[in-house]
N, C-alpha and C positions, 0 to 999 in steps of 0.2 A: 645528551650523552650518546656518544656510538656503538654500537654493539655488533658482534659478528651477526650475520645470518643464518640461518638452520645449517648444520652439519650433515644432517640425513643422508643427502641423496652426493655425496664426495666422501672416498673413503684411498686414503695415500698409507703407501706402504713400502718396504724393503725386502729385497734377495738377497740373503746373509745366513740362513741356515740348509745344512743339509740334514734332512731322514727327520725333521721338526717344523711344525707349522712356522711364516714368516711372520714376523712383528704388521702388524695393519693400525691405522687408526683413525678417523672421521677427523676431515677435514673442514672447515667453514668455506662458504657458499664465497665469502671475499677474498680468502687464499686461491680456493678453483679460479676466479677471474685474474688474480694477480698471474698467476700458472697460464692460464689461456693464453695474456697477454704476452708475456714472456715468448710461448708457442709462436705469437703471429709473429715474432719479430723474425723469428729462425730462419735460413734459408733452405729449401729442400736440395736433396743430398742422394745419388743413388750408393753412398758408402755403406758395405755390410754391417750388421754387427758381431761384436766377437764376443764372448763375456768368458770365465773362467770356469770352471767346472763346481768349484770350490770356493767357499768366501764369500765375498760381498760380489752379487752381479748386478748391482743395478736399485732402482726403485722404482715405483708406477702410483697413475692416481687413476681413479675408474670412476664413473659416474651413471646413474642409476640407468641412462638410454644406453648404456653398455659398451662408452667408447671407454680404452685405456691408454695413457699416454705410458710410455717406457723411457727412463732415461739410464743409459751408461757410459760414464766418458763424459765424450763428445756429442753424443747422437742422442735423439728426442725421436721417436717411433708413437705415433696414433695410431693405434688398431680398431677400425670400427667392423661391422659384420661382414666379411666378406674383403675387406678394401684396408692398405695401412699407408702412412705415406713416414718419411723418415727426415728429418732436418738435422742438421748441424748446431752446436750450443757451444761453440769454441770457449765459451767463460764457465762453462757448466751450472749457469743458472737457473733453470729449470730442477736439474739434479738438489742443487744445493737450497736450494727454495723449500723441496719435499721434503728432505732429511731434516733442515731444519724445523719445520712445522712438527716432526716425534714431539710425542711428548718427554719429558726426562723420564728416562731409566727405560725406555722402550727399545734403544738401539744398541748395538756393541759399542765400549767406549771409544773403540777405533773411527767409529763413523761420528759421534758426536763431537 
């Protein structure tokens, strides 16, 4: 039988509140590689990003050596210390992969 791998050290989450903490929640060790994967396919992109002030900007997955992936839209941004590089997700795969790894009842019904 197969089972996921430790959750610990991968923790995915959502930009969807103002002046209130964001919904977060540990992800499995086989979602992060499916996410990675996804990442290597991207192309890199010097396109800025723009998000809204208000609402839903985005999601991220961060991992315990302190890299964070951002996705909104279109674009996937890796932030490691110091250095970020930003790729292109024209299908919003990446994005769409995170939101749906919430658990239910974790995200606004808009986003589920």
């Amino acid at each position: 039988m197969a089972t996921s791998r430790s959750t610990s050290d991968w923790t995915a989450g959502a930009f969807v509140f103002s002046g209130r903490p964001d919904p977060s929640w540990p992800i499995s060790t086989d979602m992060a590689e499916e996410l990675i994967a996804i990442w290597d396919t991207l192309v890199p992109t010097d396109a800025a990003r723009t998000t809204p002030a208000l609402g839903y900007r985005g999601c991220f997955v961060r991992d315990r050596a302190g890299r964070t992936w951002t996705a909104f839209h279109e674009l996937v941004t890796l932030s490691t210390r110091g250095d970020s590089e930003t790729r292109r997700d024209e299908q919003r795969r990446f994005e769409r992969t995170v939101l749906a790894s919430a658990p239910a009842g974790t995200l606004p019904a808009s986003l589920s």
